[in-house]
C-alpha positions in Angstrom: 165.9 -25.4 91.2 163.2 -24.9 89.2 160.8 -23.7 91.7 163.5 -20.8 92.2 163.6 -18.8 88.9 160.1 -18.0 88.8 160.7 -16.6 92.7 163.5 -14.5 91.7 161.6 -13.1 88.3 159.0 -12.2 90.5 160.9 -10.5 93.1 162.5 -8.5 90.2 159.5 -7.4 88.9 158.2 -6.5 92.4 161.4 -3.9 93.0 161.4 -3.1 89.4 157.3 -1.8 89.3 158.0 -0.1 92.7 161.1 1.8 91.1 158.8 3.0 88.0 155.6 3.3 89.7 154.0 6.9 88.9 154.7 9.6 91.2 151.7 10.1 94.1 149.6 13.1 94.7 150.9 14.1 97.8 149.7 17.4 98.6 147.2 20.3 97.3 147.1 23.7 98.9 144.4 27.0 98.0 145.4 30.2 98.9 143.4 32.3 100.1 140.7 29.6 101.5 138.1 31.7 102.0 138.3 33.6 99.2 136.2 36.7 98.7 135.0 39.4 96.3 137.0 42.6 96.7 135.2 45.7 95.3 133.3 43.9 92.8 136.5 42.0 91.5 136.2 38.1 91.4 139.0 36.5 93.6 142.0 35.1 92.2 143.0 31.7 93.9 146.7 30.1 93.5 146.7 26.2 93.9 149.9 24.2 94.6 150.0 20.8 94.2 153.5 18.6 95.3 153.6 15.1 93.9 156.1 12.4 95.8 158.9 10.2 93.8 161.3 7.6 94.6 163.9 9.0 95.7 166.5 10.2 92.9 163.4 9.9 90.8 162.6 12.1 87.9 159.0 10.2 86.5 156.9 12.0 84.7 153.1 11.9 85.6 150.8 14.3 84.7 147.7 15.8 86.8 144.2 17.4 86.5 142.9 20.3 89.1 139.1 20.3 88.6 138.3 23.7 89.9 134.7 23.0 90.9 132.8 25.7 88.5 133.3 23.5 85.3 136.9 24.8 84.7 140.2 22.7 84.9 143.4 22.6 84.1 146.2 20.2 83.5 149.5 19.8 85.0 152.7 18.3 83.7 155.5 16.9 86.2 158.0 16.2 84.0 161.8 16.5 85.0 162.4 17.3 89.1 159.8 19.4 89.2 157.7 18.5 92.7 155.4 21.2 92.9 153.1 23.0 90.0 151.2 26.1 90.9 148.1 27.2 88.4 146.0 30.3 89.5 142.5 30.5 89.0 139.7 33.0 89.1 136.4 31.9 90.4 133.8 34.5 88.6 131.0 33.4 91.7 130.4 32.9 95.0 129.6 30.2 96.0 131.3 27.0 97.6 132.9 25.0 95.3 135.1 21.5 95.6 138.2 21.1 94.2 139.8 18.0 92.5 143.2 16.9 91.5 143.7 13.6 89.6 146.1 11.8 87.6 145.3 12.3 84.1 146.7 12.0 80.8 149.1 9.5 79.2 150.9 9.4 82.2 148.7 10.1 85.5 150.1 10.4 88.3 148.8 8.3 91.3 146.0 9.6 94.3 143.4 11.7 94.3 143.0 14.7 96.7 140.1 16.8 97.7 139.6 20.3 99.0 136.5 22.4 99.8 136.7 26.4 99.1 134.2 28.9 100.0 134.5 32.0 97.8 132.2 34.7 99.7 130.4 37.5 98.0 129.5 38.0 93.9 130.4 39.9 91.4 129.3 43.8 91.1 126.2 44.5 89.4 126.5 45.5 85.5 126.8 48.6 84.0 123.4 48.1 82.3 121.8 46.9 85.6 123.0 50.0 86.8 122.1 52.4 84.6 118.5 51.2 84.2 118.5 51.5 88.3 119.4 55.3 88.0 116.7 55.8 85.1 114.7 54.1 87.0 115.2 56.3 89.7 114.9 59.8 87.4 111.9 58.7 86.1 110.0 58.2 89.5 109.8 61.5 90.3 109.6 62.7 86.7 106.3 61.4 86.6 105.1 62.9 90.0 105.7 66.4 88.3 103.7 65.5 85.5 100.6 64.4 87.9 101.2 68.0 89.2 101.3 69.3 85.6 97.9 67.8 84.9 96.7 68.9 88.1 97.5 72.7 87.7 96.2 72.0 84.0 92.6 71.3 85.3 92.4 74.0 87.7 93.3 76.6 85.1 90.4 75.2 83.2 88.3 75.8 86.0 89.4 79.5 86.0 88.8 80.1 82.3 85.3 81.9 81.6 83.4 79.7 79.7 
């Protein structure tokens, strides 16, 4: 008899770690995947991550999206809450990885990876541009004043000396 109370305390813990096990990353979505520069304008990317419980489960976990260009964010699934969407905007192109982890005092379990390609770059500056277009001016500016100097000389070649 013995022998059987330790078995039974051990099945109990079994069902009862099961029942308050953190809830799993189950899935991450990126919309749009590609995303791309529009008109200069950096894209804007919505992320949804869904976590899984027991069922008639309301754990709390908590979850990091690691957007790949040094930014992150954390997420809190407290109450029913299954899904959390977080937008983010990525300010180059480039092709980035993006992470979500548990994290926090209460992580939730998994990890899942997705790749995103963000095509394109940002618009040039206003200073870059206006330096162009000065640029630009100038060049011919200074073909006049070769002509300037040229006409100058031959009208010294006219004057009687």
């Amino acid at each position: 008899m013995n022998q059987g109370i330790p078995a039974f305390i051990l099945a109990a813990s079994l069902c009862a770690s099961s029942a308050l096990a953190a809830p799993k990353i189950d899935n991450v979505t990126v919309k749009p995947n590609p995303a791309a520069f529009a008109g200069g304008k950096p894209p804007e990317v919505e992320v949804s991550v869904s976590v899984s419980r027991t069922r008639f489960g309301s754990e709390v976990c908590d979850a990091r999206v690691e957007f790949g260009d040094g930014e992150g964010r954390t997420l809190d699934f407290s109450g029913v809450a299954g899904t959390r969407t977080v937008r983010h905007v990525y300010r180059k192109g480039g092709n980035f990885r993006l992470v979500v982890h548990g994290a926090g005092k209460n992580p939730c379990e998994g990890t899942r990876e997705l790749a995103l390609n963000v095509t394109g770059g940002p618009a040039a500056k206003k200073a870059e541009k206006k330096a162009e277009k000065k640029a630009v001016k100038k060049a011919p500016a200074k073909k006049d004043a070769k002509k300037d100097t040229k006409k100058k000389d031959e009208k010294k070649k006219d004057e009687p000396k």
